[in-house]
C-alpha positions, 0 to 999 in steps of 0.5 A: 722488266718484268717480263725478263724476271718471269721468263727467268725461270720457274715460279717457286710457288709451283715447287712449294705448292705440290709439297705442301698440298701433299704434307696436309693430305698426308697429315689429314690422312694419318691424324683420320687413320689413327682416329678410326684405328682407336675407335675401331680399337675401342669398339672391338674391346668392347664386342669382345666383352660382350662376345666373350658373355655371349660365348660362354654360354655354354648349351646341351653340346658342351664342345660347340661354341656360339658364334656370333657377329658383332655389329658397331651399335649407332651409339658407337658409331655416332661417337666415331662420326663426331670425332672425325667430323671434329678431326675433319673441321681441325684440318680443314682449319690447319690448311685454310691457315696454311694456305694463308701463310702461303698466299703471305708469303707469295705476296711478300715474294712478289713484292720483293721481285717487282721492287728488285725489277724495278731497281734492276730497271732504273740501273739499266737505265743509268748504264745506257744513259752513261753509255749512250752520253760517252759514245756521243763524246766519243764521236764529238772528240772524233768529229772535231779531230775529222775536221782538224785533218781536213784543215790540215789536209787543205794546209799541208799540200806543200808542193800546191804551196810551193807552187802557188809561192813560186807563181807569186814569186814570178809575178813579182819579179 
């Protein structure tokens, strides 16, 4: 019975899964990109204070401007670390509980589909018991009714009788 539920159509899960595997990918990669984006953000202001000193430096040549690179300094960079590690260790935490609901979920689905099977099993059963006990009926009423008209058959040769009458009839007389 199972076999005729699953060969039914698709598992569901295998449309439901694809979906949710992209939601958490995409909610991994958004929650990482607004992070990196703040924390470039934050750094970048804080460069350019400190450029900002740096450039205003003002040497012999009035009219030229000291450029210089500025780097993430390892403190800054550790911060940015842990906060994606922290992010990172969130997620990972949503999509484990995701993928708990998930496996809930398909177990409760396949419960209900093997108790629906089994259902559809015993009255499958019925029908072809009740079917199978009416054909015998069926073909008890028609065998009797068969052996009536053999009787009858055996019975109604009027003129055999009618012969065998007037022959009993002759002897007699």
């Amino acid at each position: 019975m199972l076999e005729l539920i699953a060969n039914a159509g698709p598992d569901p899960l295998d449309k439901i899964l694809p979906w949710v595997t992209t939601f958490v990918v995409a909610v991994i990669g958004a929650v990482a990109g607004i992070s990196l984006k703040l924390e470039a953000k934050r750094a970048r202001r804080e460069g350019v204070e400190e450029g900002k000193s740096q450039s205003m430096q003002i040497t012999n040549q009035p009219l030229q401007v000291k450029l210089e690179e500025h780097f993430v300094t390892r403190r800054e960079f550790d911060k940015l670390e842990a906060t994606i590690g922290r992010d990172v260790m969130e997620m990972k935490g949503l999509f484990e509980r995701t993928m708990q609901r998930i496996e809930i979920q398909s177990s409760n689905l396949t419960t209900k589909i093997e108790k629906q099977g089994e259902r559809l099993g015993e009255q499958i059963a019925g029908v072809a018991k009740t079917a199978y006990e009416g054909r015998k009926g069926i073909h008890q009423k028609i065998n009797e009714q068969g052996e009536q008209i053999s009787a009858l058959r055996e019975n109604a040769d009027v003129a055999k009788e009618i012969g065998k009458l007037a022959s009993a009839i002759r002897k007699q007389v």
